[in-house]
C-alpha positions in Angstrom: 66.1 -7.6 155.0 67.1 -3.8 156.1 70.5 -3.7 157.3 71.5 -0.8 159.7 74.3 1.6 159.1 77.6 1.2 161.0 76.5 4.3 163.2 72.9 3.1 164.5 72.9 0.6 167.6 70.6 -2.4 167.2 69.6 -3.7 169.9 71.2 -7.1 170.8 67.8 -9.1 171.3 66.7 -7.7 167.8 69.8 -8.7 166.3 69.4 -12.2 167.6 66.2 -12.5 166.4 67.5 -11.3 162.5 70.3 -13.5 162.8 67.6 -16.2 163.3 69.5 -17.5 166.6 65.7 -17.3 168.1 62.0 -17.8 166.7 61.1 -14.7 168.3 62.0 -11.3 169.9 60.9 -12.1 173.2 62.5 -15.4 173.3 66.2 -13.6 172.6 65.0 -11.0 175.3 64.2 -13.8 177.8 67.6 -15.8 177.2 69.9 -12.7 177.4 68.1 -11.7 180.9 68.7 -15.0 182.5 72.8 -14.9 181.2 72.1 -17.4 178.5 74.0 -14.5 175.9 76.9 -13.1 176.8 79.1 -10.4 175.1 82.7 -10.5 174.8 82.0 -12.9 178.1 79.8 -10.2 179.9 76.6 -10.6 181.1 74.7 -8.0 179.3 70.7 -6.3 179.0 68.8 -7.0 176.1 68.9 -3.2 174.8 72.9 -3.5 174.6 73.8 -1.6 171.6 76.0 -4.3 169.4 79.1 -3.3 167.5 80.7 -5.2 164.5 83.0 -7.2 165.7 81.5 -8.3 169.1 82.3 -11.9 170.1 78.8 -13.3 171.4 78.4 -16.2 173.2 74.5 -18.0 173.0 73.5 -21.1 175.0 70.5 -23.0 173.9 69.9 -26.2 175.7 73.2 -28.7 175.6 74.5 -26.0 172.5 77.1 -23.4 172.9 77.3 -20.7 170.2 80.7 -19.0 169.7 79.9 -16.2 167.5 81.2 -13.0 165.7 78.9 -9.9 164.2 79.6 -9.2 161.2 77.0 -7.1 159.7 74.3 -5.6 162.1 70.6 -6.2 160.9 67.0 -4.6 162.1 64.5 -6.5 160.4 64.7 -10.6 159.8 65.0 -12.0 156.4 65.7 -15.8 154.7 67.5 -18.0 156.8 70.2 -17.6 153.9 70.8 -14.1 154.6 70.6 -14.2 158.2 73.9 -16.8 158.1 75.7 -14.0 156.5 74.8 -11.9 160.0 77.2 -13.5 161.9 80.8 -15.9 161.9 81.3 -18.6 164.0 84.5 -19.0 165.6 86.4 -22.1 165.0 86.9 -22.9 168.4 83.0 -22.6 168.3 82.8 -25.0 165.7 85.2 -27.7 167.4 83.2 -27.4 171.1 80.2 -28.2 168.9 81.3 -31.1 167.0 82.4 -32.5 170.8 79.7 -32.1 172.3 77.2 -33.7 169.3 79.9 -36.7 169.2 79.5 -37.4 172.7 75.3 -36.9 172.8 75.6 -39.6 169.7 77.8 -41.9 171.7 76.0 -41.8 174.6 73.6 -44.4 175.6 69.9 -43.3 175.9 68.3 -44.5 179.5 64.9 -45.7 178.1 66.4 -47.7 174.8 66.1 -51.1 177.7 62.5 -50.4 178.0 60.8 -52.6 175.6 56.9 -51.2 175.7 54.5 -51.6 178.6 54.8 -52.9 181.9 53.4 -56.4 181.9 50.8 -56.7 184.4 52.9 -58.5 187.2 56.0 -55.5 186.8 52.5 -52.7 187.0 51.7 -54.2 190.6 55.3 -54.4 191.6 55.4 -50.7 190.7 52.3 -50.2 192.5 53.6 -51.8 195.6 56.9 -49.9 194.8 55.2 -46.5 195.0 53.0 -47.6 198.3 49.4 -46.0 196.2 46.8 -46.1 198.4 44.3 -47.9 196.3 44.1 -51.6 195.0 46.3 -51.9 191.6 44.4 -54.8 190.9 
């Protein structure tokens, strides 16, 4: 992995990508355009020049990210190295652990459902749903 000097921007969708936060480039482009990554709580472009030291905050899904840049990278490199990229806050950390505790807890809507529809609760969904044709 190439890391960049302190006086060359990277670009923040090519940082995400190094920092292994997305599979690929255009993946970290596509999630800071529609506000999934913020910077210090701004909206930003993906060619945003980052800084070390920049507080970034990435949503994927249910997940919130609470991250600081610590060394800026241009190229990706082992998953091992990549961690070293950036710091999660610990207020990051505790939102995290919350939010997985309560997903575990959480009852899933289809553990009732207990295989298929026998064949008189098929026709009572077929009457349900008004289908045109004979459900048999």
């Amino acid at each position: 992995m190439r890391l960049a000097d302190a006086t060359g921007p990277v670009r923040l969708d090519k940082w995400l990508w190094a920092a292994r936060l997305f599979k690929t480039r255009s993946l970290a482009a596509a999630a800071v355009d529609h506000g999934h990554v913020r910077v210090a709580g701004v909206r930003v472009r993906p060619a945003r020049a980052l800084a070390i030291d920049d507080r970034v905050t990435v949503q994927r899904g249910e997940e919130t990210l609470e991250i600081i840049v610590k060394v800026l990278a241009v190229s990706r490199g082992p998953a091992a190295v990549a961690r070293l990229l950036y710091e999660e806050t610990p207020e990051g950390l505790a939102a995290r652990a919350r939010t997985r505790e309560s997903r575990r807890l959480a009852t899933e809507p289809a553990a009732a459902i207990r295989g298929r529809p026998s064949k008189r609760d098929a026709r009572a969904l077929c009457r349900l749903r008004a289908l045109p044709r004979d459900c048999g």
